[in-house]
N, C-alpha and C positions, 0 to 999 in steps of 0.2 A: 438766549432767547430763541423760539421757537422759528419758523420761517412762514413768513404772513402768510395769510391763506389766498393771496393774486398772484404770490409767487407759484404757491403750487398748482393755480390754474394754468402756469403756463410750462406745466410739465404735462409727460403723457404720452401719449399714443399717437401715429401719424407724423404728420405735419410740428409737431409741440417742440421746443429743445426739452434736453435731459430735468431731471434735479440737477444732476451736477451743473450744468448752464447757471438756474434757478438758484442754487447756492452763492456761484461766485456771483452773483446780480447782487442777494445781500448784505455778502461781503463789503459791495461799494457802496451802500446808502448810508446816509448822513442821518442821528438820530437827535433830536431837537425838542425841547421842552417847548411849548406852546401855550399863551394865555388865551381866557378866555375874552372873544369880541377881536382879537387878531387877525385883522387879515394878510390871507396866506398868497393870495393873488386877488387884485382889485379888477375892475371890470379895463377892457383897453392896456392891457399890460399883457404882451407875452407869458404865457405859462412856458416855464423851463423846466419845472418837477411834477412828477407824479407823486401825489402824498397817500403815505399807505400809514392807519391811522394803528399807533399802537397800544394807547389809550386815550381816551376824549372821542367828542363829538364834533365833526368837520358841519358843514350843510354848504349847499352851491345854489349862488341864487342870481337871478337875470333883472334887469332891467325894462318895464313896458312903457310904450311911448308916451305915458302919462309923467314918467322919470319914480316913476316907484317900483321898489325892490318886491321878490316874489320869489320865495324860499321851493325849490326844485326837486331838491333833494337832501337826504340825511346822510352822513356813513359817520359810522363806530369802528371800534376795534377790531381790528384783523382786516378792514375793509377797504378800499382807495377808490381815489378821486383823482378827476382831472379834467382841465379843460380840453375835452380831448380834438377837437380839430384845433386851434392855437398851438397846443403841443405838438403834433404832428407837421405840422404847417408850421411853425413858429409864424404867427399871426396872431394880431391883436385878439384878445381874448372878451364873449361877450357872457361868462359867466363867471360871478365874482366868487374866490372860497372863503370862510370864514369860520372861525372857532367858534361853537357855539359850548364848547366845557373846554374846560385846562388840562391837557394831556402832555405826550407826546408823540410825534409826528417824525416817518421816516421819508425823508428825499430821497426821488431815483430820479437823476439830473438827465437832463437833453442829452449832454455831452457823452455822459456814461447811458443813455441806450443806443446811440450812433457810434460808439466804440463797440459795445456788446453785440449790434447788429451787425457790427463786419465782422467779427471771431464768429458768429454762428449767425449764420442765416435765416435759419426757422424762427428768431426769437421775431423778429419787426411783424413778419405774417401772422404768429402765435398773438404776440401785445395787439395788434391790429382786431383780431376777431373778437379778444377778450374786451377790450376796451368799448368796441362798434354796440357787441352785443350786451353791455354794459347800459352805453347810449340809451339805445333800442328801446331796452327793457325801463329804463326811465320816462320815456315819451311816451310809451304805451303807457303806462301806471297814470301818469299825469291825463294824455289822453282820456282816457277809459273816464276818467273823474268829475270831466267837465260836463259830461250829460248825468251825472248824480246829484240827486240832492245831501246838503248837507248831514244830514245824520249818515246817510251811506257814506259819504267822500271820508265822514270819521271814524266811523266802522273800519270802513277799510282801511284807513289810516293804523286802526289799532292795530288789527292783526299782521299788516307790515310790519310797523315797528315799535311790536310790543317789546323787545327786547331794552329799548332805551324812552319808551314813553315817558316812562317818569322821571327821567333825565333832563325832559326838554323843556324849555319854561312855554308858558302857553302861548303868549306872542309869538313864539318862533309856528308852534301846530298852526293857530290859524292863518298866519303867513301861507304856513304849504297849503291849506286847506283852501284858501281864496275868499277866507271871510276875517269879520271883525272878532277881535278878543272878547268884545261883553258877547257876541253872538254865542262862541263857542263856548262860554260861561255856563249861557242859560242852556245852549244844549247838553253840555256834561250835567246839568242841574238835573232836566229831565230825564234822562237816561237812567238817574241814578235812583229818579222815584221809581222809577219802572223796574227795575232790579229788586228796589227793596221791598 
């Protein structure tokens, strides 16, 4: 099997460790068949693994003080996830992961990047950046979403992640979307006279 594509973010130039680092890193991860609706980390649980997804669809979802779930983010294949301050912190964790297709799923444990980080130093700084600017790039997306109206937030939605849209059952889009199912119904309806 190939070497996921977070691994090879964290080769490179500067500051990066090797491939070679990045090799023996997938060397250690644990590869796990996963069902769908699984959860992989519940909300208030330490996260201990980074899941880097080798087929299926993971999504990370929060909780708002109403006590309802609100879909954050998606990752596919090649891609990973993680609670990332809980992980780093080993701290209660307040985004829950959850399978939303049956794949599988590779673990890279607390233990083995705190082993890995004392053989090479660059890796903790390197996962550090990758991970932040991971974060980042999600809060802005979400951000950016909240001052759109509906047909935009799906627009943009699609061109994110047209790779796995029709992967995803529709409950879970308008979860991320921040609207009702029958809403995003009638707006795919309309959409779709406008096309034809």
């Amino acid at each position: 099997m190939e070497l996921p594509s977070f691994l090879f973010d964290l080769t490179g130039e500067g500051d990066k460790p090797s491939l070679e680092y990045a090799n023996e890193i997938f060397r250690m991860l644990e590869v796990t068949k996963v069902r769908k609706k699984q959860v992989l980390l519940n909300l208030g649980e330490v996260a201990d693994s980074v899941f880097i997804v080798k087929s299926g669809i993971l999504k990370g979802s929060i909780i708002d003080e109403f006590g309802e779930m609100h879909t954050v983010r998606f990752v596919a294949d090649g891609d990973v996830i993680t609670s990332m301050y809980s992980f780093i912190d080993q701290k209660p964790s307040e985004l829950q992961i959850e399978c939303v297709e049956a794949g599988e799923i590779l673990f890279f444990k607390y233990q083995d990047f705190e082993y890995i980080g004392k053989i090479y130093s660059g890796l903790s700084h390197a996962f550090h950046k990758i991970m932040l600017k991971r974060y980042h790039d999600m809060l802005d997306e979400k951000s950016r979403m909240i001052s759109d109206d509906a047909t935009t937030r799906y627009v943009k939605f699609m061109e994110r992640y047209a790779f796995i849209i029709d992967r995803l059952p529709l409950k879970e889009i308008a979860s991320f979307l921040g609207i009702r199912q029958q809403s995003l119904s009638r707006l795919r309806g309309k959409m779709d006279e406008v096309v034809s």
